[in-house]
C-alpha distance (Angstrom), angle and dihedral (degrees) to the residues before:
residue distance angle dihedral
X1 . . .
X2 4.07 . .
X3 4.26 102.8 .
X4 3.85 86.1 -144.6
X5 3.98 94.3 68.7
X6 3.35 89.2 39.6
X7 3.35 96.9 58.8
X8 4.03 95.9 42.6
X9 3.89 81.7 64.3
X10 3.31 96.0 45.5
X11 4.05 90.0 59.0
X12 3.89 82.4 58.9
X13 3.51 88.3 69.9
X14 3.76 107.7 40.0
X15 4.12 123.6 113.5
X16 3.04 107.0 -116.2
X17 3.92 93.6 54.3
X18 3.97 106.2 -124.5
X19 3.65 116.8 -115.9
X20 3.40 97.0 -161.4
X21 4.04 115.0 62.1
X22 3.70 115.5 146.5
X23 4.34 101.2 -135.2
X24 3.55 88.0 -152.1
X25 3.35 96.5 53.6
X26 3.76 90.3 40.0
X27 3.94 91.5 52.8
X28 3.72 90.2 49.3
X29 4.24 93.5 50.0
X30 3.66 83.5 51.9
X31 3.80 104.1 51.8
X32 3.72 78.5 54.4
X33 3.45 85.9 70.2
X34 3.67 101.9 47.2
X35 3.84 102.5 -79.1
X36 3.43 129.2 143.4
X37 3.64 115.9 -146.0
X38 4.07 125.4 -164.3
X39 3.86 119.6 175.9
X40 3.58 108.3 -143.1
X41 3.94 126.0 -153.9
X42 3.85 101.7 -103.4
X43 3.63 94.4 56.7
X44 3.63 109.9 -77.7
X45 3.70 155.2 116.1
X46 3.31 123.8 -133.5
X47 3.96 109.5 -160.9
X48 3.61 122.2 -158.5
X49 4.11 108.6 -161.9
X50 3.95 119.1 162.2
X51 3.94 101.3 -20.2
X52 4.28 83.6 -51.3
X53 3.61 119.7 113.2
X54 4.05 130.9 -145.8
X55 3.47 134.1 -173.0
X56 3.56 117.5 -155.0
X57 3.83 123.0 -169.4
X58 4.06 111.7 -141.7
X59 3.63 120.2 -148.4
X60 4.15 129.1 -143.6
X61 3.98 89.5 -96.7
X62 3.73 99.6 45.8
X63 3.50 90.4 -118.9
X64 4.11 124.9 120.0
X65 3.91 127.1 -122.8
X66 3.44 109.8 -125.8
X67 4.23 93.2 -112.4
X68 3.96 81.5 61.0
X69 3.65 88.6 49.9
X70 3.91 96.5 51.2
X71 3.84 88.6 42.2
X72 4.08 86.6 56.4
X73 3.76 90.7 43.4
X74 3.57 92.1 56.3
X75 4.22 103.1 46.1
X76 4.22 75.8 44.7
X77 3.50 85.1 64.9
X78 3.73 106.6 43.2
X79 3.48 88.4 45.8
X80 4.16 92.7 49.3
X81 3.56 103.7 -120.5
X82 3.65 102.7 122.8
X83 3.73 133.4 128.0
X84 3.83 99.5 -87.5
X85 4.45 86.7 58.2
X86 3.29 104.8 41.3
């Protein structure tokens, strides 16, 4: 497994949240888990991760909010992905 996308999840799940995760790069660390990523029209992600589905909003900087982030963090952890598994 590739330390960088490991550590891009890892930032999910820091206290203090991160205000500065790159969704690209986040998209890409997860598809390196399995995840299958489709862009839709009105600004989003829809993210595809062990038979769960996600929808993650993008913003104009390519950054997350940190209610986006907590949202991720949590269908991270009902699909098992987090820190401790990966």
């Amino acid at each position: 497994m590739s330390h960088k996308h490991k550590v891009k999840l890892e930032k999910l799940f820091e206290h203090p949240l991160s205000g500065n995760i790159d969704v690209k790069q986040l998209i890409t660390a997860l598809e390196h888990y399995g995840a299958e990523a489709d862009q839709t029209k009105h600004g989003r992600v829809k993210i595809l991760l062990r038979n769960e589905e996600h929808i993650l909003s993008l913003s104009h900087n390519h950054t997350l909010s940190k209610d986006s982030i907590v949202s991720l963090r949590h269908f991270l952890e009902k699909v098992d992905l987090v820190p401790s598994t990966m």
